[in-house]
Phi, psi and omega in degrees: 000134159224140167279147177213149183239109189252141170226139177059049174247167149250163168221162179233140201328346191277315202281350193278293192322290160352300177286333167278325138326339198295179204227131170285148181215123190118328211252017159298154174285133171318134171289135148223173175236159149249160214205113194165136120193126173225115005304151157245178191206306154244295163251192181196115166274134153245127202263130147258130186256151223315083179222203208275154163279354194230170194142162186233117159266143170231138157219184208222146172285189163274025190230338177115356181278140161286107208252319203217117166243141143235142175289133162264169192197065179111174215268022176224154158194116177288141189243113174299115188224046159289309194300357223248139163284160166273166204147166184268160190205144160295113129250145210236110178276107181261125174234155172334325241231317182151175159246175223220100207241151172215187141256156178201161191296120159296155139243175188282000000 
């Protein structure tokens, strides 16, 4: 949170309009995702929260390789990672905003 303090200005009814018109800045909510059911065994949803509806998940083993992409297209998307050995993974949301990672369990 912050203040700001304007002293000795005037305004005029154009300049009021103006300010009501602005666009607010700073103040989106941060993207984050969930990633669940964890542990999984076939599949896995990714809920993206308040980021882009459209975006590329990706995911990485623990050595850093890239195992799996798929496209999102709206804020859910189930991903099949049966075919995946178990193990822990990375995944990764790329959105306008940046990406956006979490891990999560394979069971067999």
């Amino acid at each position: 949170d912050y203040t700001i303090n304007v002293t000795g200005v005037s305004f005029s009814s154009n300049m009021v309009r103006n300010i009501q018109d602005a666009e607010v800045l700073g103040n989106e909510a941060s993207t984050d995702i969930l990633v669940y059911p964890n542990p999984a065994s076939s599949y896995i949803n990714v809920n993206v929260l308040n980021g882009t509806k459209q975006g590329t998940v990706s995911i990485y083993n623990m050595i850093g390789s890239l195992v799996k992409v798929v496209e999102i297209d709206g804020n859910e998307r189930e991903v099949n990672i049966s075919d995946l050995p178990a193990g822990s993974y990375i995944i990764s949301v790329q959105d306008e905003k940046g990406p956006i990672t979490k891990s999560f369990i394979k069971q067999k």
